[in-house]
C-alpha positions as CSV (number, residue, x, y, z in Angstrom):
1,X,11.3,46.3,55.0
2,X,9.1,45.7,58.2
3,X,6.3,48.0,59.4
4,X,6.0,51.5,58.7
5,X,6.5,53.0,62.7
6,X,5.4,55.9,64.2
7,X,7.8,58.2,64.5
8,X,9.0,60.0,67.0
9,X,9.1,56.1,68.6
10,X,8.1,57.4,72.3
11,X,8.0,61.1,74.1
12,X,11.5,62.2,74.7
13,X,12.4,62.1,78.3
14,X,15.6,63.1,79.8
15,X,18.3,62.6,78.1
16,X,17.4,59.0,77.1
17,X,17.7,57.4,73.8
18,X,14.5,54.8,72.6
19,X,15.7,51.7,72.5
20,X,14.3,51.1,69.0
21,X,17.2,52.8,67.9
22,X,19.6,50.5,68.9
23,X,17.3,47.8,67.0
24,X,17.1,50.1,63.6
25,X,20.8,50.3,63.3
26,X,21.6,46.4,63.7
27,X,18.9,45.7,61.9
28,X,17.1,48.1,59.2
29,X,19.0,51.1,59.5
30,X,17.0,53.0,57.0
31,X,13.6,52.5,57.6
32,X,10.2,54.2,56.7
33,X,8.7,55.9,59.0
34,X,5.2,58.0,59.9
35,X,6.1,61.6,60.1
36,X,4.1,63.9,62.6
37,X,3.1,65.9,60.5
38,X,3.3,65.7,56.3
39,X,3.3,61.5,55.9
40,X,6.3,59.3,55.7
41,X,9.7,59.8,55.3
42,X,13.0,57.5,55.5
43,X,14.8,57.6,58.7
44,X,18.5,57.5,58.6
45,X,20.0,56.1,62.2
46,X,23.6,54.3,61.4
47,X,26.8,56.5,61.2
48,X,28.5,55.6,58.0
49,X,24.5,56.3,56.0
50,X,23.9,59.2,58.0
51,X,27.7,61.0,57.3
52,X,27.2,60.1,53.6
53,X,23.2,61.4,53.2
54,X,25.4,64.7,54.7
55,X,27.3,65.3,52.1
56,X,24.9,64.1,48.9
57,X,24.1,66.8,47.0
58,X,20.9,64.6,46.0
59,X,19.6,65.2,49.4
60,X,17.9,68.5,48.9
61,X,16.7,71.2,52.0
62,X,15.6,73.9,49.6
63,X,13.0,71.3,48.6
64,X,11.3,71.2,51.6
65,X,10.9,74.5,52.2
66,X,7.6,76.1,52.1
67,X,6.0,72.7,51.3
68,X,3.7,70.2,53.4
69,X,7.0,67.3,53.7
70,X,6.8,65.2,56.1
71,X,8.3,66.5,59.1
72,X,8.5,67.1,62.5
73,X,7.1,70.8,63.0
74,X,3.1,71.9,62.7
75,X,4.7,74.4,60.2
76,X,6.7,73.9,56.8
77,X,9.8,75.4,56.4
78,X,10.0,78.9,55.4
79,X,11.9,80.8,54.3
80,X,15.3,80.1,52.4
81,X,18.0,80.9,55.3
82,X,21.2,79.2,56.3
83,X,19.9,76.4,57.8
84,X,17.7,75.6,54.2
85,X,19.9,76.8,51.6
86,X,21.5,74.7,49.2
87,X,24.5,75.4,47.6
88,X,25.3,77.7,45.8
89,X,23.5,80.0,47.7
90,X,24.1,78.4,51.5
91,X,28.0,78.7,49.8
92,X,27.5,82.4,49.5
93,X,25.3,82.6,52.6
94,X,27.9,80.8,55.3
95,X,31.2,83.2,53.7
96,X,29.3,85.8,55.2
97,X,29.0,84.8,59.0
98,X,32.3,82.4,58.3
99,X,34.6,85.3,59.5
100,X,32.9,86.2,62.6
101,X,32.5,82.8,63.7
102,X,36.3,81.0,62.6
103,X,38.1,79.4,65.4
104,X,40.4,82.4,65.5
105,X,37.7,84.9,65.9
106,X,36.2,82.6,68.4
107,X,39.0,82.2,70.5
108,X,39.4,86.0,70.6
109,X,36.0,85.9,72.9
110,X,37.1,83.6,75.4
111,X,38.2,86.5,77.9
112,X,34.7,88.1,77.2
113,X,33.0,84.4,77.4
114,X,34.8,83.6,81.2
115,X,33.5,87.4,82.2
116,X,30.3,86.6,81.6
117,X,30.0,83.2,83.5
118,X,31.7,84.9,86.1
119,X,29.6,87.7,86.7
120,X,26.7,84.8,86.5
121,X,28.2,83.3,89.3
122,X,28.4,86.0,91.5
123,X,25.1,87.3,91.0
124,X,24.0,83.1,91.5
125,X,25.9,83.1,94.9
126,X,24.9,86.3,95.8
127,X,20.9,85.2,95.9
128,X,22.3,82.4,97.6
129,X,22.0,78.2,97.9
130,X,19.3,76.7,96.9
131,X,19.2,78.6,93.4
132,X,18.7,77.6,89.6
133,X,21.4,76.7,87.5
134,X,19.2,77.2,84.5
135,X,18.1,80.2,84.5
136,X,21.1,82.1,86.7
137,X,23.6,80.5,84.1
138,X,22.3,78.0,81.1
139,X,19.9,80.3,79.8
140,X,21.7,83.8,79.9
141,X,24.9,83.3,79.3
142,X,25.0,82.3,75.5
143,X,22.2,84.2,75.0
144,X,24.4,87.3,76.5
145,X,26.8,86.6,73.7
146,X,25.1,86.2,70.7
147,X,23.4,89.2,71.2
148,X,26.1,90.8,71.6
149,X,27.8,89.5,68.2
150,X,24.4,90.1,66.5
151,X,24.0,93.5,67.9
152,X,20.4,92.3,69.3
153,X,19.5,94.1,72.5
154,X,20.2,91.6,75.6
155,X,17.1,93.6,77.1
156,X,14.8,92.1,74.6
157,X,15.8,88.0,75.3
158,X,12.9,87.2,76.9
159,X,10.2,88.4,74.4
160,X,12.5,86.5,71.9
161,X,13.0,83.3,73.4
162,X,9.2,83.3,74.0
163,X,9.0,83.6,69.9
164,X,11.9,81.0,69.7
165,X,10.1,78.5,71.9
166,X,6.6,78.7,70.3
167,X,8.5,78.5,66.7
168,X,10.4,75.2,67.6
169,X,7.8,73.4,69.4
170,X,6.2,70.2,67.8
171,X,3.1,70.2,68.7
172,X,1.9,74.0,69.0
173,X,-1.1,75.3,67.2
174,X,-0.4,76.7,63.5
175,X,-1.8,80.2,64.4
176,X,0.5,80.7,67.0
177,X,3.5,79.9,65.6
178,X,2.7,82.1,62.6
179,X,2.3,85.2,65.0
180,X,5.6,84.3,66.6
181,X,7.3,84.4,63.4
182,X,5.9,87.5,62.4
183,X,6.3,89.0,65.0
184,X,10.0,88.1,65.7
185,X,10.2,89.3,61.9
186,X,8.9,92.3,62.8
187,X,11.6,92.8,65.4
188,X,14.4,91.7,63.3
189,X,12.9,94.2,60.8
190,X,12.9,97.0,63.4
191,X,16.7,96.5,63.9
192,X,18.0,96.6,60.9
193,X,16.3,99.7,60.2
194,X,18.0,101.0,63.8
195,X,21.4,99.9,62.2
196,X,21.1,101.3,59.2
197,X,20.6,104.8,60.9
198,X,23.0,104.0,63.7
199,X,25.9,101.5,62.4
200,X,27.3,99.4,65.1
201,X,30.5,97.0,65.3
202,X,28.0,93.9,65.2
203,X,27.3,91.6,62.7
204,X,23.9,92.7,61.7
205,X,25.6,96.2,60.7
206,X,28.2,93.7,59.0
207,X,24.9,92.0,57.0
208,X,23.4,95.6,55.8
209,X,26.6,96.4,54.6
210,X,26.4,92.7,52.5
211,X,23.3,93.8,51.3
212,X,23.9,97.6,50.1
213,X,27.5,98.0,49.3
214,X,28.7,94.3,48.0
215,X,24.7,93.4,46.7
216,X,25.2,89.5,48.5
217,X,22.0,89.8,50.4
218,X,18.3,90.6,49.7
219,X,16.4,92.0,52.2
220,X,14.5,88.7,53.3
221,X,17.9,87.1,53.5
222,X,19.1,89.3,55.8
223,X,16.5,89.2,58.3
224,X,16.5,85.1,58.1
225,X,20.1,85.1,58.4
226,X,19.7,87.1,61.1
227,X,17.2,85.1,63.4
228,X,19.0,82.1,62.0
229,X,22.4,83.0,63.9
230,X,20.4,84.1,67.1
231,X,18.2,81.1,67.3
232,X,21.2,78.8,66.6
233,X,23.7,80.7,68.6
234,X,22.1,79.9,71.8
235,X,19.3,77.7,71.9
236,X,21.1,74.5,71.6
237,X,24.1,75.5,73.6
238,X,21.5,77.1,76.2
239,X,20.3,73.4,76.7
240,X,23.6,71.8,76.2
241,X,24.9,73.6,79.5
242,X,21.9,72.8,81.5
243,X,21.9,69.0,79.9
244,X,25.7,68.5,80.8
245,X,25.8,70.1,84.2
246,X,22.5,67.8,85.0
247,X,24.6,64.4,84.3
248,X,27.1,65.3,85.5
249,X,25.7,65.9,88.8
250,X,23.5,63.1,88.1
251,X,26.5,60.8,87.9
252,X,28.7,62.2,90.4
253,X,32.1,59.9,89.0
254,X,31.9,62.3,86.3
255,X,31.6,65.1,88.2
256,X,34.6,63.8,91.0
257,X,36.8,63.5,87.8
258,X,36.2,67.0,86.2
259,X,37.6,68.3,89.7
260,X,40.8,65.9,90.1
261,X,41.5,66.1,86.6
262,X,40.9,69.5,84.8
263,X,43.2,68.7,81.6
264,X,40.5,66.2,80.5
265,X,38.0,68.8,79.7
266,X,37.7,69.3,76.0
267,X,37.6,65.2,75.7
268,X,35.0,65.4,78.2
269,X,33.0,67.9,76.4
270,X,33.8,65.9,73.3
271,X,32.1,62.6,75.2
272,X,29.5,64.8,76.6
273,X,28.4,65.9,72.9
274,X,28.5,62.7,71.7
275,X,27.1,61.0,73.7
276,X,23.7,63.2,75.5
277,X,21.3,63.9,72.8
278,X,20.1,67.3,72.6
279,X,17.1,67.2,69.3
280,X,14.2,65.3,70.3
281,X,13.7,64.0,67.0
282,X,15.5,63.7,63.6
283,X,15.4,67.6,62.3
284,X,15.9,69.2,58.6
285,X,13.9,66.7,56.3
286,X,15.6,66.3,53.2
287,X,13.7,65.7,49.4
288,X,15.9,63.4,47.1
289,X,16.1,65.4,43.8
290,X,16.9,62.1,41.9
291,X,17.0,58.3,42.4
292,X,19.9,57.0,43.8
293,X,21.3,54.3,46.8
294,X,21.7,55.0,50.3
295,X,23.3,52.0,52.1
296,X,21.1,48.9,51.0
297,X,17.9,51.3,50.1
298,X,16.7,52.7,47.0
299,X,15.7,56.5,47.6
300,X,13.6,57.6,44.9
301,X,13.5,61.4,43.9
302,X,10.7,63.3,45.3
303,X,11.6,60.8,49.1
304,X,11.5,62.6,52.5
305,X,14.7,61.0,53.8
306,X,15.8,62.5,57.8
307,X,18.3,61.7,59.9
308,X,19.2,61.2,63.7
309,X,22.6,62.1,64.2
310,X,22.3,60.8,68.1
311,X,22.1,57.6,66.9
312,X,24.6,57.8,65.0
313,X,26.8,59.0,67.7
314,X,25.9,55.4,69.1
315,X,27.0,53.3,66.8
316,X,29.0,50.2,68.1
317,X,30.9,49.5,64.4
318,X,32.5,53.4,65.4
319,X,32.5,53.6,69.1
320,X,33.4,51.2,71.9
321,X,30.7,50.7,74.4
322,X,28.7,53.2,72.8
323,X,26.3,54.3,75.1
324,X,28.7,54.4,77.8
325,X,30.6,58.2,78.6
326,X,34.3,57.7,78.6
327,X,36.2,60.8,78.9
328,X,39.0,59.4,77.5
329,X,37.8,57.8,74.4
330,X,40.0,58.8,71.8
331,X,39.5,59.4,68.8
332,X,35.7,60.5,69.2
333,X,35.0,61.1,65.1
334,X,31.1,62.2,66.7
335,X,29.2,63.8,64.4
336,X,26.6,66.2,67.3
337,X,27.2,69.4,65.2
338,X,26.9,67.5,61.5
339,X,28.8,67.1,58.8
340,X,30.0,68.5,55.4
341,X,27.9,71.1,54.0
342,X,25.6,72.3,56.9
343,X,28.3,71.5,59.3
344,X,27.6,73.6,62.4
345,X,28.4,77.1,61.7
346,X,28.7,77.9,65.9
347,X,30.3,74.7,66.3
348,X,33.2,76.7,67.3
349,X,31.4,79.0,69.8
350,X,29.7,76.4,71.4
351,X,32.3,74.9,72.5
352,X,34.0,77.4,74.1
353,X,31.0,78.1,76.2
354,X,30.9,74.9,77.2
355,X,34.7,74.4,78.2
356,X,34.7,78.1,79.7
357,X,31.5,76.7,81.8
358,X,32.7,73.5,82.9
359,X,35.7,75.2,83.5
360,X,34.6,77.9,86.0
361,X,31.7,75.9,87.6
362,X,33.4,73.2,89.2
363,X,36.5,75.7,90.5
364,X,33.8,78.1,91.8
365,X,31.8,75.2,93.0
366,X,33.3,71.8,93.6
367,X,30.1,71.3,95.9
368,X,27.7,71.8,93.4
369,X,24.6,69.0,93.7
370,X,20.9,68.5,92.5
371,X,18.9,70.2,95.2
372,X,16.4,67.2,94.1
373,X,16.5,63.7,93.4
374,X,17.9,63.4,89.8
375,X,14.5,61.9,88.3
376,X,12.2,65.0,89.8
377,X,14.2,67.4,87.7
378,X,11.9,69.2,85.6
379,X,12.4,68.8,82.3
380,X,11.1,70.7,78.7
381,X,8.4,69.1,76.6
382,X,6.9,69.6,73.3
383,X,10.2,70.8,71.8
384,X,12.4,70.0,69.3
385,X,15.4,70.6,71.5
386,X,15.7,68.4,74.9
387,X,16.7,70.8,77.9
388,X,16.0,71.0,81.7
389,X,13.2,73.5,82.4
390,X,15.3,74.3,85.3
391,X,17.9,73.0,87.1
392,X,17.9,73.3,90.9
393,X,20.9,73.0,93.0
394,X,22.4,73.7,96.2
395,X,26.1,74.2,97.1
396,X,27.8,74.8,100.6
């Protein structure tokens, strides 16, 4: 083993990759590295190690909850929800929301899904060119839908992405993220008690009746699982839109090729998934319960162990010309929404909203282009999540 870096290895910007990625997985693909906050952890960047740590029940995220770990976050995990269970409680925990979110459910919603990015469109043409793809289009329309599947008030989305983006930043002050959280548990709080006087067709109504009738849920479950499924349901596919749209119009081949070829689109969302990285920094640190190998490294219980499953993504022993987008790479094994276990439960839902918007854009715009040279696009910083803080562009 080498030196102990810094970690994450430089700012994120764009939708870049560090280079010393590329070096770690030829060359020390597990490697120690110095946390933000909480000390040092191992960082898992090749494919193969990183689809194995996945799956090994070794690899613990109830362990890391509510303690100082080395992480990424000012503030520990807390509390137990989907995204931190183990099994067998995440097992109980995903059967739950597994029903509402199945590919056939999912595919049910595609009518309502195309509505929406319509009626986005028309209001965006409507105000007229220039305008902001961002926030007429990226930012609404998943949020628009999980809201509705939740039952949350659409009304109340910009109070609770404020919450979302102070509790998923990685540098904000402790105080402030502890008032977001309270106070987006506060909400949550407020709405179950609404639903529990006023019983909706939503899947908060569906998580009450978990809790009372079939005794599956405590009452701090519920409200986790709740803000779990809304923060997950469109906070990554909110910046996925924005991030894809921006390359493609970035890289106008791409673009040209959506338009004179529509049938490629799911590979192409595939590639686009794959290959754009959407965390800023390896997420979810993991505590090894016991001793045991991980490719050529001995993880000792009690490690911090996290992993990058961008750089996986990039990994020349599984993909040709890795860094490269090919929309017709085939297969495309990527591993963007996880594996095993934690496997993303959305995964489903986001892509339809991604096919549904690359879809409808380019027919409703085959002019669409960055009202600004690609590298004065603003983008976010301080988060977890990479995104375009907006996205202007002009059409006609």
């Amino acid at each position: 083993m080498t030196e102990v870096r810094d970690y994450p290895f430089s700012p994120a910007c764009r939708l870049d990759m560090d280079p010393t990625y590329a070096v770690l997985r030829e060359h020390e693909p597990i490697t120690r590295v110095r946390m933000p906050y909480g000390g040092t952890a191992w960082l898992v960047t090749r494919y193969d190690d990183i689809k194995a740590a996945l799956v090994d029940q070794r690899l613990s995220r109830t362990a890391a909850v509510g303690r100082d770990v080395p992480r990424s976050r000012p503030e520990p995990e807390s509390p137990i929800s989907l995204l931190t269970a183990d099994p067998p409680e995440h097992t109980r925990l995903r059967r739950l929301a597994t029903q509402a979110f199945n590919a056939r459910q999912i595919d049910r919603l595609a009518g309502k899904v195309e509505q929406v990015v319509e009626r986005l469109l028309d209001d965006m043409e409507v105000q007229g060119s220039p305008g902001d793809l961002a926030a007429a289009l990226s930012w609404p329309m998943p949020t628009q839908v999980i809201c509705e599947m939740l039952g949350v008030p659409y009304k109340d989305s910009d109070r609770i992405r404020h919450w979302v983006t102070t509790l998923i930043g990685m540098n904000g002050e402790i105080a402030a993220i502890q008032r977001a959280r309270t106070e987006l548990w506060g909400y949550f709080k407020e709405l179950v008690t609404r639903r529990e006087a006023e019983p909706a067709e939503d899947l908060i109504t569906r998580l009450i009746q978990a809790r009372d009738e079939e005794g599956r849920l405590d009452e701090v479950e519920l409200i986790s699982f709740g803000i779990a499924l809304l923060i997950a349901g469109y906070e990554t596919t909110a910046n996925a839109i924005g991030n894809f749209v921006f390359h493609l119009l970035a890289n106008r081949e791409l673009w040209e090729r959506l338009l004179a070829e529509p049938d490629i689109l799911p590979s192409a969302v595939e590639e686009l998934l794959r290959t754009l990285p959407i965390a800023a920094t390896g997420l979810f640190t993991r505590i090894a319960t016991e001793d045991f190998r991980l490719g050529d490294v001995t993880i000792r219980a009690g490690d911090a162990v996290v992993l990058q499953p961008t750089s996986g993504n990039r990994d020349a022993s599984v993909f040709d010309r890795p860094d490269e987008v090919d929309f017709d790479r085939m297969p495309n094994p990527h591993i963007a929404f996880g594996h095993g276990t934690h496997f993303c439960l959305g995964a489903h839902l986001a892509r339809l909203e991604l096919r549904t918007v690359l879809t409808v854009l380019p027919r409703r715009f085959p002019d669409l282009r960055l009202a600004v040279p690609a590298d004065e696009v603003p983008w976010r910083k301080g988060q977890l999540v990479r995104g375009v803080e907006s996205l202007p562009v002009v059409w006609g």
